[in-house]
C-alpha positions in Angstrom: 23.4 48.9 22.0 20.0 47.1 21.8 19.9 47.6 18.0 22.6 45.2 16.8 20.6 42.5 18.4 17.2 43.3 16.9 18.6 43.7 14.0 19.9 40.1 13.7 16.6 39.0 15.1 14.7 40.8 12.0 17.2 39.1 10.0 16.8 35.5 11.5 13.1 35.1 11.4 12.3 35.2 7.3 14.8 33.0 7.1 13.3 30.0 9.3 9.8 31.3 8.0 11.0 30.5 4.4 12.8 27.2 5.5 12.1 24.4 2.5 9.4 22.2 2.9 10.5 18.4 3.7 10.4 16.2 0.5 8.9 13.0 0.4 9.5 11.1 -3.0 10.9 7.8 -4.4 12.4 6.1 -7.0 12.0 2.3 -8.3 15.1 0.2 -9.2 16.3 -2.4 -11.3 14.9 -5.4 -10.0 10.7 -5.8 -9.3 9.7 -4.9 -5.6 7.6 -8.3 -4.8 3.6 -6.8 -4.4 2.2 -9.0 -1.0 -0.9 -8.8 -0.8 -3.2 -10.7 2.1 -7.1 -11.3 2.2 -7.5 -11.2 5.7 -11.0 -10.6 7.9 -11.4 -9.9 11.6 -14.4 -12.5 11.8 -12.0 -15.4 10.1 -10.5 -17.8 13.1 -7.5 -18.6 11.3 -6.4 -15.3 10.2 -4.9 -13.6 13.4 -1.2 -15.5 13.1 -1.2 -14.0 9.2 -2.1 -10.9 10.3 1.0 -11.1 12.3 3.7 -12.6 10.0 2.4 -9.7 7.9 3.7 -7.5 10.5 7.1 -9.1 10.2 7.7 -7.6 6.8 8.3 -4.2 8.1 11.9 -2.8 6.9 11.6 -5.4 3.9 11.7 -4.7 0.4 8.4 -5.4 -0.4 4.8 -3.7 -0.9 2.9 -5.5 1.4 -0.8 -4.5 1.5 -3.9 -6.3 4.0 -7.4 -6.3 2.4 -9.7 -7.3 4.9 -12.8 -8.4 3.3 -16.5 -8.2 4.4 -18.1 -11.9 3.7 -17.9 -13.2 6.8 -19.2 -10.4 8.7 -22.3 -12.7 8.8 -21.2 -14.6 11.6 -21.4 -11.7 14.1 -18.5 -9.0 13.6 -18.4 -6.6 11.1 -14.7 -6.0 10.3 -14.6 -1.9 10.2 -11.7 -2.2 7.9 -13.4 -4.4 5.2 -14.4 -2.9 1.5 -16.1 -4.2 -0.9 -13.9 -3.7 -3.6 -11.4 -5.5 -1.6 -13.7 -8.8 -2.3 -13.5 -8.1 -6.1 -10.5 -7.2 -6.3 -9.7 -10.9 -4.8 -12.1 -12.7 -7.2 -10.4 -11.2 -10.2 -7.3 -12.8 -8.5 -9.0 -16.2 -8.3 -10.1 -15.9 -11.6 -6.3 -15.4 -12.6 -5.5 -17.8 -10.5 -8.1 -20.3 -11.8 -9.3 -20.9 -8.5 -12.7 -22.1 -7.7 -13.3 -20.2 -4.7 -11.9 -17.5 -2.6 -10.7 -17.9 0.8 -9.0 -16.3 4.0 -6.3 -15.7 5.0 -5.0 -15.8 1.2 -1.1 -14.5 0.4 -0.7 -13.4 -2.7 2.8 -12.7 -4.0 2.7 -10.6 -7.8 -0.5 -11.6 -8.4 -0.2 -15.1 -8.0 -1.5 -17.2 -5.1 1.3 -18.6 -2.9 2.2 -20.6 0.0 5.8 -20.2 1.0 5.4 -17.4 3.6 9.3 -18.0 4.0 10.4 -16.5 0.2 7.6 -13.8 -0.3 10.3 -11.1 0.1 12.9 -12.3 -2.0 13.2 -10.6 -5.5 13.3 -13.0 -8.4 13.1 -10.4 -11.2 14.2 -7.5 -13.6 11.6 -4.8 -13.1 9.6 -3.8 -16.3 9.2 -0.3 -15.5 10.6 2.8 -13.8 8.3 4.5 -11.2 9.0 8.1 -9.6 6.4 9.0 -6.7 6.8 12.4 -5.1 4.8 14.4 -2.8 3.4 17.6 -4.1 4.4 20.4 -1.5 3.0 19.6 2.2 -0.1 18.6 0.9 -2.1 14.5 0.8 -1.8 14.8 -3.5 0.8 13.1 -5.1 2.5 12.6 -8.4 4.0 9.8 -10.1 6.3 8.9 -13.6 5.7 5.8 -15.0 7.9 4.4 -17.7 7.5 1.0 -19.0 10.3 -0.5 -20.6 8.5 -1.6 -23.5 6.7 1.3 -24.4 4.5 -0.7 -26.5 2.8 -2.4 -23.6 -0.9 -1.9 -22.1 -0.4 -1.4 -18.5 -2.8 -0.6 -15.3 -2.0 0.7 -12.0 -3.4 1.2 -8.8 -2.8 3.5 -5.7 -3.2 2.1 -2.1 -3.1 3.8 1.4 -1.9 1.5 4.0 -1.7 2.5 7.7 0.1 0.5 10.4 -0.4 -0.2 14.2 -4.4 -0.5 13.8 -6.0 -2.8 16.8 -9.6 -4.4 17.5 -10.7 -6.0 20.6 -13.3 -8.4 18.9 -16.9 -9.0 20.2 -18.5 -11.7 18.4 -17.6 -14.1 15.8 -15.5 -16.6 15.8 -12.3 -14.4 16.8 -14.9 -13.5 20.2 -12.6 -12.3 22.8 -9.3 -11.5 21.0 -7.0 -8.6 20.9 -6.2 -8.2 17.1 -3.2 -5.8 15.8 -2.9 -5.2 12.4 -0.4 -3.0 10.0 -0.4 -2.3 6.1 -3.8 -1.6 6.3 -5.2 -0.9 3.1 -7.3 2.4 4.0 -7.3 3.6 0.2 -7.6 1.6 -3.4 -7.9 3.6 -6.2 -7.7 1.7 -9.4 -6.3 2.9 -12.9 -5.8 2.6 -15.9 -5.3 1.0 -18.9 -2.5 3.0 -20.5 -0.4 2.6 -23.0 3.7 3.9 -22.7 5.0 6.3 -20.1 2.3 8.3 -18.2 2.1 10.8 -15.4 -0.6 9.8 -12.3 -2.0 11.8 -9.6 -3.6 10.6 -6.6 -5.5 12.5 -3.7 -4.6 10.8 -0.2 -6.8 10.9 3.0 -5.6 12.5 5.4 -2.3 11.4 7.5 -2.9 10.1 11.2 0.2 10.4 13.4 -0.9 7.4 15.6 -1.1 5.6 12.2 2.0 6.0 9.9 0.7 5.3 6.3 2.3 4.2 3.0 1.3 5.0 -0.3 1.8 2.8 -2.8 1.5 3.0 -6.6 1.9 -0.8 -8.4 1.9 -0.7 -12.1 0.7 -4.2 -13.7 0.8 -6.0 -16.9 -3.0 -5.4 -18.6 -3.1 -9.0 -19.4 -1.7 -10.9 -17.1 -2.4 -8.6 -13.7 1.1 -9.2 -12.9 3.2 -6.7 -11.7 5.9 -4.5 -13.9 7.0 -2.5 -10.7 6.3 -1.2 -7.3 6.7 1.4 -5.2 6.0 2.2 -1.4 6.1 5.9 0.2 6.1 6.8 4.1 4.8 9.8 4.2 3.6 11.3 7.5 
């Protein structure tokens, strides 16, 4: 009378061995996700309370994104989260921008310098392209469609990892003494491009931390005038 029950148990266990993987993909919609982007820096005084309105944007339609940049590690800290690339990426800005110097903290909303912490999140615009993002398998690669809707168009793109829940107790500098928490991270920036009508992209992820949820990101640009066609943001653990 044993063998019914084994039986079932043989029966059972290729089925929860073959179980589908869980899917992690997204796609855009209509209207442009706003791109926030802050140039932040553990050694900067002033940046701790934009660090944390940054972290108020969680849940919000938006692809918000911290670069923390390295010149002012003279003072005394060196910000462990600070690239280089980070810093150019934020002169290009100011040369967009027409600005005569960069600066921290700096909010950028779609490219553009602002001010008005209070709109950042609110849409304004039709998006100019469709974006699909999918995860391939249980792996850190993913895969994205991009279709701009004039096909016509020279377009970049760029991939970021962001992580959330990152924290500092600082040493030196001018933020000497303070407990810093951080989220949207930017971990990974992988530029692209240009391209010219719809495309397929592939980017290689580092690795996931569970004590760190990331975010990929993909946000697909206008060649000319750096600002943003559409934008998408991925959890994926």
């Amino acid at each position: 009378m044993y063998l019914p029950t084994l039986s079932l148990i043989l029966c059972v266990l290729p089925l929860a061995a073959t179980a589908a993987a869980p899917v992690c993909e997204a796609k855009s919609g209509p209207t442009l996700t706003p791109v926030v982007e802050l140039y932040t820096s553990e050694g900067c005084s002033s940046c701790p309370p934009a660090d944390q309105w940054l972290s108020t944007l969680k849940g919000k339609p938006v692809v918000a994104e911290a670069f923390h940049v390295a010149y002012w590690d003279y003072i005394g800290w060196k910000d462990r989260f600070a690239q280089a690339t980070f810093t150019e990426r934020q002169k290009g800005i100011a040369a967009t921008n027409r600005l005569n110097s960069i600066y921290t903290p700096q909010l950028v909303r779609n490219n553009r310098d602002w001010h008005d912490y209070q709109q950042v999140a609110e849409p304004k615009a039709a998006a100019k392209a469709n974006i699909t993002v999918q995860r391939v398998g249980t792996t850190d690669a993913f895969e994205a469609r991009v279709e701009p809707v004039d096909a016509n168009a020279t377009w970049t793109a760029y991939w970021t990892v962001t992580e959330d829940g990152h924290s500092s107790r600082v040493k030196a500098g001018e933020n000497a003494g303070e407990f810093l928490k951080h989220d949207f991270v930017v971990r990974q920036y992988t530029p692209l491009g240009p391209y010219q009508g719809p495309q397929q992209l592939k980017f290689f992820a580092l690795a996931s931390d569970a004590e760190h949820p990331r975010r990929i990101n993909l946000v697909v640009s206008d060649k000319q005038s750096g600002e943003p066609l559409q934008a998408l943001s991925l959890p994926c653990l």
